[in-house]
Biopython code that builds the backbone (N, CA, C, O; Angstrom):
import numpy as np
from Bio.PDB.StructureBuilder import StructureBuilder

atoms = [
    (1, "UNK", "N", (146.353, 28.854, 103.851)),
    (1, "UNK", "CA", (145.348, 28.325, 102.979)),
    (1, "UNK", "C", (145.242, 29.145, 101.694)),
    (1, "UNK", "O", (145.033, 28.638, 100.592)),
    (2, "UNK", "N", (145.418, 30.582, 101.943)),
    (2, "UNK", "CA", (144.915, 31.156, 100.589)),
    (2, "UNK", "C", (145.959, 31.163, 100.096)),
    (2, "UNK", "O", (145.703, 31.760, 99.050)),
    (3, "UNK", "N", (147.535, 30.817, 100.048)),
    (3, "UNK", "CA", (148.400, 30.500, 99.477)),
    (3, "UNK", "C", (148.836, 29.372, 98.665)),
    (3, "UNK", "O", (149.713, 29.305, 97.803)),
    (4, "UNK", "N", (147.610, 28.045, 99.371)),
    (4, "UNK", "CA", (147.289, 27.548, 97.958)),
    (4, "UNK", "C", (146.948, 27.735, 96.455)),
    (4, "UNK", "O", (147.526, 27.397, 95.422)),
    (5, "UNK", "N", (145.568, 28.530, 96.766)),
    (5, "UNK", "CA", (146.038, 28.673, 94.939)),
    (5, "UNK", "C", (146.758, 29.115, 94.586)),
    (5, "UNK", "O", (147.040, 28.586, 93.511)),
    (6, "UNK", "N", (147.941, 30.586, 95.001)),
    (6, "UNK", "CA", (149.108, 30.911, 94.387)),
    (6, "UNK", "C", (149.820, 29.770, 93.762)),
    (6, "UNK", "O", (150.074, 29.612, 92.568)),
    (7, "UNK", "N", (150.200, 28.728, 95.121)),
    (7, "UNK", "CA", (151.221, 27.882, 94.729)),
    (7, "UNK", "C", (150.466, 26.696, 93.342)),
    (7, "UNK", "O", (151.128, 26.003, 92.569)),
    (8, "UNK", "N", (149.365, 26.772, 93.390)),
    (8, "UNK", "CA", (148.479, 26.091, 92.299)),
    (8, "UNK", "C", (148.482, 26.723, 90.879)),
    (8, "UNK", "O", (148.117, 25.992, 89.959)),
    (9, "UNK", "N", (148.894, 28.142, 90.566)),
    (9, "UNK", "CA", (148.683, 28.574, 89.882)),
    (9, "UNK", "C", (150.155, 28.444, 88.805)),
    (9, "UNK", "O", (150.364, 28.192, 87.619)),
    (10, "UNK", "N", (151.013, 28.802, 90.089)),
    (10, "UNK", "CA", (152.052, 28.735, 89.627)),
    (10, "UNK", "C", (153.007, 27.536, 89.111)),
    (10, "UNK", "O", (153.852, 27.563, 88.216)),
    (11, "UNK", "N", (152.487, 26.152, 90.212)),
    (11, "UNK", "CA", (152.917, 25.262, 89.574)),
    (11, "UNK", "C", (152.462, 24.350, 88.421)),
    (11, "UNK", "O", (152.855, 23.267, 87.989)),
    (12, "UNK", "N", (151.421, 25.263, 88.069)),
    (12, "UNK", "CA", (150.676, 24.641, 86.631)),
    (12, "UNK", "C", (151.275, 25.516, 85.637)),
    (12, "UNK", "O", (151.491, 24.907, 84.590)),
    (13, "UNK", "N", (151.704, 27.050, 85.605)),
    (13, "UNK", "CA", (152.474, 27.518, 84.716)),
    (13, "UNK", "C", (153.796, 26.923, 84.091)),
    (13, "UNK", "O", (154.242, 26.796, 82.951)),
    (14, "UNK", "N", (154.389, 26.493, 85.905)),
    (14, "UNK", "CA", (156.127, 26.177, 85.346)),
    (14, "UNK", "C", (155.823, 24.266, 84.517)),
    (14, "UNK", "O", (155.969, 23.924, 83.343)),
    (15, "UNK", "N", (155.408, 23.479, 85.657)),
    (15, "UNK", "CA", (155.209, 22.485, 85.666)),
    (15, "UNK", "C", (154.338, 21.624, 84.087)),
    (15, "UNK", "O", (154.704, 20.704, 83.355)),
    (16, "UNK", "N", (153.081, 22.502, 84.116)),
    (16, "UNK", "CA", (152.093, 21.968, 83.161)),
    (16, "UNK", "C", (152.256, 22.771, 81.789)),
    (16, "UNK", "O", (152.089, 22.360, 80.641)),
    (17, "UNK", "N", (152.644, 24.076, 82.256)),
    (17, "UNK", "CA", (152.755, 25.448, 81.092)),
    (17, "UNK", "C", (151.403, 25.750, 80.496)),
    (17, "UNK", "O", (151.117, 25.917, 79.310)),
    (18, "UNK", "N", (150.354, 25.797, 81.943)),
    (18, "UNK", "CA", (148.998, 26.361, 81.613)),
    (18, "UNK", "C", (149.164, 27.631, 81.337)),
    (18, "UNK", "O", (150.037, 28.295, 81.896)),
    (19, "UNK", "N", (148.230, 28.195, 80.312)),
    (19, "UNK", "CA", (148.355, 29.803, 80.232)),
    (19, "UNK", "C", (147.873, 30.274, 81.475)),
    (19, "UNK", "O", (147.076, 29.534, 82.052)),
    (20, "UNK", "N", (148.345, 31.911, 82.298)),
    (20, "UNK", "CA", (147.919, 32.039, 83.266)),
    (20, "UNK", "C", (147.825, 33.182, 82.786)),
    (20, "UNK", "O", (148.865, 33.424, 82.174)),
    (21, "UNK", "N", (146.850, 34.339, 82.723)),
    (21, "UNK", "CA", (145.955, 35.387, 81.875)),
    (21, "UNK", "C", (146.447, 36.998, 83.072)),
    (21, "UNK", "O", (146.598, 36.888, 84.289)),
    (22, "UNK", "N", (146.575, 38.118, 82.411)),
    (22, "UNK", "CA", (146.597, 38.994, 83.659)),
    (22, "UNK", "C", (145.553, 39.138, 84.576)),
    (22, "UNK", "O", (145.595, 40.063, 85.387)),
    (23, "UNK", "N", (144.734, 38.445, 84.560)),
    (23, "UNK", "CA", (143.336, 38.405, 85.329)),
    (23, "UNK", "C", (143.960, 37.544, 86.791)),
    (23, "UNK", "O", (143.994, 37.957, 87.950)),
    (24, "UNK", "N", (144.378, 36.333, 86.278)),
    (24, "UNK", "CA", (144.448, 35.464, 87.279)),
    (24, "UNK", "C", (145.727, 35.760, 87.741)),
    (24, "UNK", "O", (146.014, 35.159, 88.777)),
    (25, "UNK", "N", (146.813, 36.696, 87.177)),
    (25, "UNK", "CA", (148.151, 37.347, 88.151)),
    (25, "UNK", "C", (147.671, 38.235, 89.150)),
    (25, "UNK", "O", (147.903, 38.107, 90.352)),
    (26, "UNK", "N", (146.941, 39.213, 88.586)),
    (26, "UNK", "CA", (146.440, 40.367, 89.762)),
    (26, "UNK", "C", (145.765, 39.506, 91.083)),
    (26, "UNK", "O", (145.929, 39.851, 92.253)),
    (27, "UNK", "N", (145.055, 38.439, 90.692)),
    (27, "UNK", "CA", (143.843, 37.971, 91.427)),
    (27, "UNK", "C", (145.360, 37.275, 92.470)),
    (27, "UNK", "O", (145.278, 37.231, 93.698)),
    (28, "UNK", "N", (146.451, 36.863, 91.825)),
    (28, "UNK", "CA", (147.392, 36.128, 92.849)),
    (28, "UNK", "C", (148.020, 36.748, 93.536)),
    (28, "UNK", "O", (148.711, 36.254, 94.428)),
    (29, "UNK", "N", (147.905, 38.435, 93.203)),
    (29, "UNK", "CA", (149.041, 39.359, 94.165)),
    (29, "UNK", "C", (147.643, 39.518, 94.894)),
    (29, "UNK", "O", (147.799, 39.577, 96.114)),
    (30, "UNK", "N", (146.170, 39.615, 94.447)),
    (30, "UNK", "CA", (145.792, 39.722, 95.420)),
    (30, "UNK", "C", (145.485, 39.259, 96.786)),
    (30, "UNK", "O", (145.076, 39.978, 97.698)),
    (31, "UNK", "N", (145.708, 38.050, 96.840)),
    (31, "UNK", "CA", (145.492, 37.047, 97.797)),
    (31, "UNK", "C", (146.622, 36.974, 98.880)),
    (31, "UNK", "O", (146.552, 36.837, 100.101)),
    (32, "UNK", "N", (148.227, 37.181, 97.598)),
    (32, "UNK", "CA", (149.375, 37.259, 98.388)),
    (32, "UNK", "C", (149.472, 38.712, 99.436)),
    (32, "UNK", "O", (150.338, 38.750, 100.310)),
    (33, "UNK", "N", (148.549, 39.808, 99.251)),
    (33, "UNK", "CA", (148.892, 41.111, 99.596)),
    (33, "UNK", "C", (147.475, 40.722, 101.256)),
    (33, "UNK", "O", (147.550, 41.242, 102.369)),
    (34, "UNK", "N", (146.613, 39.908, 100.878)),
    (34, "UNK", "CA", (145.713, 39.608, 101.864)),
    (34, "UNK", "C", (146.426, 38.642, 102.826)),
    (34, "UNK", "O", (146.261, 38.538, 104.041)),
    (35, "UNK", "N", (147.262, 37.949, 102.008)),
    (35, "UNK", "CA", (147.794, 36.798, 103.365)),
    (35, "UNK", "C", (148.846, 37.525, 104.414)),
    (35, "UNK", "O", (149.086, 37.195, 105.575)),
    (36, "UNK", "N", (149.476, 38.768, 103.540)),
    (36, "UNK", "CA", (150.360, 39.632, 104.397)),
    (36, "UNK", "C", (149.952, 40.733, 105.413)),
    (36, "UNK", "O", (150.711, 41.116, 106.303)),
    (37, "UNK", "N", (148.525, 41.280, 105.189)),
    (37, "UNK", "CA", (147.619, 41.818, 105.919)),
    (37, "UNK", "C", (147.172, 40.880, 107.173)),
    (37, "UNK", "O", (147.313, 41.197, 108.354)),
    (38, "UNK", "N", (146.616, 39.688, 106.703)),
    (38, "UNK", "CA", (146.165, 38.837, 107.895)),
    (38, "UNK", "C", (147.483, 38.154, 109.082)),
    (38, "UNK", "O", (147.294, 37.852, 110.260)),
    (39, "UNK", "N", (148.586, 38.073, 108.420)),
    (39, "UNK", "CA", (149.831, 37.880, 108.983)),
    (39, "UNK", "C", (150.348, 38.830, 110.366)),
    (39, "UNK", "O", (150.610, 38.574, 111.541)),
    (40, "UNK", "N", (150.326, 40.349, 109.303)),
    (40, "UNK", "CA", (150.958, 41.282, 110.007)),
    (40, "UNK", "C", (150.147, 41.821, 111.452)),
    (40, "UNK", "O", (150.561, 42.437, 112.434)),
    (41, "UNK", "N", (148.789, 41.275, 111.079)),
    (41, "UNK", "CA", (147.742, 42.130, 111.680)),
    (41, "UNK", "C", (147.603, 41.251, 113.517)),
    (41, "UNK", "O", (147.597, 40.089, 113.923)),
    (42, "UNK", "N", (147.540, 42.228, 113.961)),
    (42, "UNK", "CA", (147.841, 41.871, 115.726)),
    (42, "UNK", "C", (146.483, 42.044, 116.718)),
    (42, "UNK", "O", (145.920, 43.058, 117.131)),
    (43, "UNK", "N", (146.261, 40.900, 116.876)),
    (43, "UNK", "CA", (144.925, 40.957, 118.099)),
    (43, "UNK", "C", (145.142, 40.271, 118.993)),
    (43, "UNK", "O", (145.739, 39.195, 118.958)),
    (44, "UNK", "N", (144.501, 41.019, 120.275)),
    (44, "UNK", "CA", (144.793, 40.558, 121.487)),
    (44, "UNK", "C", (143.396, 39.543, 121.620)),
    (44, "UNK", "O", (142.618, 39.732, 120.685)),
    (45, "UNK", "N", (142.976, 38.582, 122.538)),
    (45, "UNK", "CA", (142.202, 38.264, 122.674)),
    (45, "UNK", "C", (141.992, 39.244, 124.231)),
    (45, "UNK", "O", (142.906, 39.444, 125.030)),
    (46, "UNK", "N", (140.830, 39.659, 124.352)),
    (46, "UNK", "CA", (140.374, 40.042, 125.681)),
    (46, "UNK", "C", (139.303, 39.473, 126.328)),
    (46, "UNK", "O", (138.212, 39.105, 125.893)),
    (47, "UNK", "N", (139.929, 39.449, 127.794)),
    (47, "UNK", "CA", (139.109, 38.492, 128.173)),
    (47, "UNK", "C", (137.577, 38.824, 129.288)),
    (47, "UNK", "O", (137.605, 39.250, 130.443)),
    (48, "UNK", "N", (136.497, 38.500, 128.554)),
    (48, "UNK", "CA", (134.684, 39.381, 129.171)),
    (48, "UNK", "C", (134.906, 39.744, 130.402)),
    (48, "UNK", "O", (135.683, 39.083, 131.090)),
    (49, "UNK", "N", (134.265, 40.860, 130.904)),
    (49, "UNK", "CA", (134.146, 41.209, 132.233)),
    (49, "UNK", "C", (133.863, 40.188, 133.150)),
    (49, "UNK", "O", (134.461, 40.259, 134.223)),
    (50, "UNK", "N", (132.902, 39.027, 132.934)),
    (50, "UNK", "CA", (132.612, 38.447, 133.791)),
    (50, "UNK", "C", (133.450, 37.440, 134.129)),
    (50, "UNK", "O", (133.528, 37.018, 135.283)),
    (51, "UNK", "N", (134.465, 36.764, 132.680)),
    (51, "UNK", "CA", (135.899, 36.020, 133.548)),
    (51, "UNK", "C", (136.835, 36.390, 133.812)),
    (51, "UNK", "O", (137.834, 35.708, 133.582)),
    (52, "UNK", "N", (136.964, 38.093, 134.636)),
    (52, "UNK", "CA", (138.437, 38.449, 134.974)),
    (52, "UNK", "C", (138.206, 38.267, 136.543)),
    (52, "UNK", "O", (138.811, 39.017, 137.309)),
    (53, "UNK", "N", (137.310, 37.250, 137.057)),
    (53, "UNK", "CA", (137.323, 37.653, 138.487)),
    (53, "UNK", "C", (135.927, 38.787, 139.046)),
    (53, "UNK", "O", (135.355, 38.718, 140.134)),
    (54, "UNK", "N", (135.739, 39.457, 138.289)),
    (54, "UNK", "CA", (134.749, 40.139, 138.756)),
    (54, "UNK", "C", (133.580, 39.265, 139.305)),
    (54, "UNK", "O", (133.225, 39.353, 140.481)),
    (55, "UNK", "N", (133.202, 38.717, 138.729)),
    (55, "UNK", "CA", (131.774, 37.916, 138.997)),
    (55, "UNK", "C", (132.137, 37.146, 140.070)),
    (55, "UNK", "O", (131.489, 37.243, 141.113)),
    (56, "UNK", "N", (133.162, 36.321, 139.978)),
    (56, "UNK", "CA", (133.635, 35.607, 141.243)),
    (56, "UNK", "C", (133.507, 36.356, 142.767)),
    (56, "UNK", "O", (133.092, 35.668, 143.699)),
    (57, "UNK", "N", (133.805, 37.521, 142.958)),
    (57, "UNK", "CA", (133.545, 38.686, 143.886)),
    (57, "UNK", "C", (132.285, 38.987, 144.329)),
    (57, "UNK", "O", (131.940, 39.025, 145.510)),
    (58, "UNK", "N", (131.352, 39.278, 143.018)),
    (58, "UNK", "CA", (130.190, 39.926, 143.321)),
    (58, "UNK", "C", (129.839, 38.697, 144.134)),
    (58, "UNK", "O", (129.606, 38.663, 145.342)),
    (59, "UNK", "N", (129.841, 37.639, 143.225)),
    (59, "UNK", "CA", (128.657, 36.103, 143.753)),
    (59, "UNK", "C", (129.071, 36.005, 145.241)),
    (59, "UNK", "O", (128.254, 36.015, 146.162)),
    (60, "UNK", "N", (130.511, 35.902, 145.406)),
    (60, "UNK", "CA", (130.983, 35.359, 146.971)),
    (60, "UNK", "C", (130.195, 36.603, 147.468)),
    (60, "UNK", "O", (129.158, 36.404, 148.101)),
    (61, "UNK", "N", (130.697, 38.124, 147.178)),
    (61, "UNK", "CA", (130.231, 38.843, 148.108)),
    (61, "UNK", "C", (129.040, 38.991, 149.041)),
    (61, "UNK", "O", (128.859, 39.361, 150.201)),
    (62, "UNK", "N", (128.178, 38.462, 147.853)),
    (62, "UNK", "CA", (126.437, 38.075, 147.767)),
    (62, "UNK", "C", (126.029, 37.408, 148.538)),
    (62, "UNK", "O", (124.904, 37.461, 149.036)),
    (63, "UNK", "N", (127.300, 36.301, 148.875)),
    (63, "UNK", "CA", (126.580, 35.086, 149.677)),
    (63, "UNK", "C", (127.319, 34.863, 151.045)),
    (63, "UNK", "O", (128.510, 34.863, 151.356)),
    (64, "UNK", "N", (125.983, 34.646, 151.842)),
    (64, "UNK", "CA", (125.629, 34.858, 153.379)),
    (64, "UNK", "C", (126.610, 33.997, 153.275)),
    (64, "UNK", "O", (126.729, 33.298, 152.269)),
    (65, "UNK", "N", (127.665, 33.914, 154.576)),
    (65, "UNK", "CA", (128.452, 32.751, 155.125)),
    (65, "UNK", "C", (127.520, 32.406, 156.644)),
    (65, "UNK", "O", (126.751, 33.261, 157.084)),
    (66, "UNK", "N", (127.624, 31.675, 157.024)),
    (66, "UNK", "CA", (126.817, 31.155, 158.122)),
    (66, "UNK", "C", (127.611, 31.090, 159.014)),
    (66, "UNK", "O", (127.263, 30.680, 160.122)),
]
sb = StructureBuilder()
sb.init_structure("model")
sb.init_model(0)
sb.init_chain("A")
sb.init_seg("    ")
for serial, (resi, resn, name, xyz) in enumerate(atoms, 1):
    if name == "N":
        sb.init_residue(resn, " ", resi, " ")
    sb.init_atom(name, np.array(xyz, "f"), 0.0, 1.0, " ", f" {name:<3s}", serial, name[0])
structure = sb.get_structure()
């Protein structure tokens, strides 16, 4: 998504030959240097104490069998 406006920016330079100002270059490496951060960046999802099974245990343990 945030590589839209890059590609917006740029194809109004080549395409339209809008002026594009050093304001709005920095602002495009900045976005490009954020999309490579959010890319590179590695998360696990982990999953709550109470759905690894634990709770399943306690509750059965809890309860009287007849």
């Amino acid at each position: 998504m945030g590589l839209c406006y890059v590609g917006t920016a740029i194809m109004g330079k080549w395409m339209l030959g809008e002026p594009v100002n050093a304001t709005r270059w920095f602002g495009i490496v900045l976005i490009i240097v954020g999309v490579i951060f959010v890319a590179r960046s590695v998360t696990q999802a982990t999953v709550p104490l109470f759905n690894r099974g634990m709770a399943h245990t306690c509750v059965r343990d809890s309860v009287h069998k007849p």
